[in-house]
Backbone as CSV, one residue per row, in Angstrom:
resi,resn,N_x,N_y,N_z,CA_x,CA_y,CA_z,C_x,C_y,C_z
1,UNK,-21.055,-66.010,62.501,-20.353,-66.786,61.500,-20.809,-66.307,60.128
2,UNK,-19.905,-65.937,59.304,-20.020,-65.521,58.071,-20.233,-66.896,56.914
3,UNK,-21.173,-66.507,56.014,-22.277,-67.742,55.398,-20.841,-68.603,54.872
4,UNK,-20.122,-68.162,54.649,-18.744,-68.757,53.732,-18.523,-69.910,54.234
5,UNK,-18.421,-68.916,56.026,-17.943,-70.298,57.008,-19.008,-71.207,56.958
6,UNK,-20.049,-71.059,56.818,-21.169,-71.724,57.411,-21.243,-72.967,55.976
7,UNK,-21.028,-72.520,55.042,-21.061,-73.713,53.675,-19.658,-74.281,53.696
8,UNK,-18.745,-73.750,54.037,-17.807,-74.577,54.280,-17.883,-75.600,54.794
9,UNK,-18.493,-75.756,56.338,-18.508,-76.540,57.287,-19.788,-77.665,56.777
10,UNK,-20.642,-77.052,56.249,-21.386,-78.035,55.488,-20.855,-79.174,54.663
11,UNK,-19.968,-78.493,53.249,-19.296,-79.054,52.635,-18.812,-79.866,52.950
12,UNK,-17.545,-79.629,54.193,-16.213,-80.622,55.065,-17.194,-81.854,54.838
13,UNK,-18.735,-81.405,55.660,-19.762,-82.536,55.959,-20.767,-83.442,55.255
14,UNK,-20.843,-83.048,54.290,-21.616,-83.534,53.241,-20.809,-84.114,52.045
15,UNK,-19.580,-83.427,51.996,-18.955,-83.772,50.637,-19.713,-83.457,49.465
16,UNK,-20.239,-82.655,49.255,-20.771,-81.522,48.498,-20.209,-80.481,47.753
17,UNK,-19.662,-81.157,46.361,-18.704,-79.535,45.727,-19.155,-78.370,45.519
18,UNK,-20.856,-78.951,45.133,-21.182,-77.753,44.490,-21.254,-76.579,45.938
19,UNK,-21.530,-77.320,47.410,-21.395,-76.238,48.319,-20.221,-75.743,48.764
20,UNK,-19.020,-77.119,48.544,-18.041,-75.704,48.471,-17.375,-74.765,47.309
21,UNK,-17.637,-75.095,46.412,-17.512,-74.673,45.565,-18.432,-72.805,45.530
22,UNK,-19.632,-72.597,45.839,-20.080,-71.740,46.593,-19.478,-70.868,47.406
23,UNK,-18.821,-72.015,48.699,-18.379,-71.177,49.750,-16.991,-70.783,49.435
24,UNK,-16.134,-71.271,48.195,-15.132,-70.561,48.112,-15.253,-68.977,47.253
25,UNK,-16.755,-69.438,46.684,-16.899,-67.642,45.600,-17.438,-67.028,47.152
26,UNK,-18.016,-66.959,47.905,-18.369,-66.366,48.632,-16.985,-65.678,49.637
27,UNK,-15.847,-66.683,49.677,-14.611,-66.212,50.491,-14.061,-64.975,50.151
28,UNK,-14.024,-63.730,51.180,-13.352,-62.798,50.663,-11.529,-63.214,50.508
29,UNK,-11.385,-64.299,50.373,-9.566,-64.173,50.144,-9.549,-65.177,48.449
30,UNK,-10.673,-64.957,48.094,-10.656,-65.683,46.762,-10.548,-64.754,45.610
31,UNK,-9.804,-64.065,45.027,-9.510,-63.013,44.004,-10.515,-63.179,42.706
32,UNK,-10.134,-64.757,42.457,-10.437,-65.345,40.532,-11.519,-66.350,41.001
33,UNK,-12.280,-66.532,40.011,-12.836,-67.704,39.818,-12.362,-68.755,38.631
34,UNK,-11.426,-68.131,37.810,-10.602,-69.051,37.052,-10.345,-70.181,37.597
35,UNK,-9.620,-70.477,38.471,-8.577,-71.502,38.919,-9.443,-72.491,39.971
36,UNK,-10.699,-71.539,40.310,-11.158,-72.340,41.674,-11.616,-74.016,41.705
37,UNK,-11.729,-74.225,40.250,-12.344,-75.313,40.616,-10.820,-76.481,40.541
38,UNK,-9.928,-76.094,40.134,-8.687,-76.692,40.087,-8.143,-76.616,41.497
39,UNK,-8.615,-75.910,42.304,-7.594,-74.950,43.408,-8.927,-76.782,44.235
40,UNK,-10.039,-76.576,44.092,-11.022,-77.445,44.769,-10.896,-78.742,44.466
41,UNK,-10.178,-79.001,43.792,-9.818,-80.788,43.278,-8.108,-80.872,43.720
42,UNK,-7.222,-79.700,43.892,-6.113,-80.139,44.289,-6.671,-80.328,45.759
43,UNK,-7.267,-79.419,46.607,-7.342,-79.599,48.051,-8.018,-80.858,48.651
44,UNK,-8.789,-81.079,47.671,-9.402,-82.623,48.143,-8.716,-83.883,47.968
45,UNK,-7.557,-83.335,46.788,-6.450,-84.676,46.522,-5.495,-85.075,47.536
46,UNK,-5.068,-83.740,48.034,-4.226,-83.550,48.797,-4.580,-83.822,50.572
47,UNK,-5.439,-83.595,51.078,-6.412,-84.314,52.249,-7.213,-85.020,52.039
48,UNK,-6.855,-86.170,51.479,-8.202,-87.199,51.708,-8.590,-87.781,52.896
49,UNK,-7.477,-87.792,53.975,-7.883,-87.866,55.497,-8.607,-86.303,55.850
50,UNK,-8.954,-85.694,55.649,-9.339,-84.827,55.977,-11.058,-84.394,55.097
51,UNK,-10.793,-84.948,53.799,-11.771,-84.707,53.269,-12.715,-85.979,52.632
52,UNK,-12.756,-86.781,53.502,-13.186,-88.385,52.844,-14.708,-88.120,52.797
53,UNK,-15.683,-87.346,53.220,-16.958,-87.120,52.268,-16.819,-86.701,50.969
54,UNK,-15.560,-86.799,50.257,-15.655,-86.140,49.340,-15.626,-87.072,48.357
55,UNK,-15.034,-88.214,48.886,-14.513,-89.554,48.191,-15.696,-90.455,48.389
């Protein structure tokens, strides 16, 4: 498992931005870091059944 995955799955679990926030600079399909932290507050808006450690 590549560390990306591995802070991801943390994140899902902790609700921890700053780790995913991490594991998305670490993603090789992440181009910019411009947008990421916008790209990381739409995805958590948008699954809050999915992402309720985050809430």
């Amino acid at each position: 498992m590549k560390e990306f995955e591995q802070l991801t799955i943390e994140a899902a679990i902790t609700g921890n931005r700053h780790t995913a926030w991490r594991a998305l600079v670490l993603n090789p399909l992440i181009t910019s870091g411009s947008r990421l932290e916008q790209a990381l507050d739409e995805v958590i808006a948008a699954h809050p059944d999915l992402m309720s450690a985050f809430h």
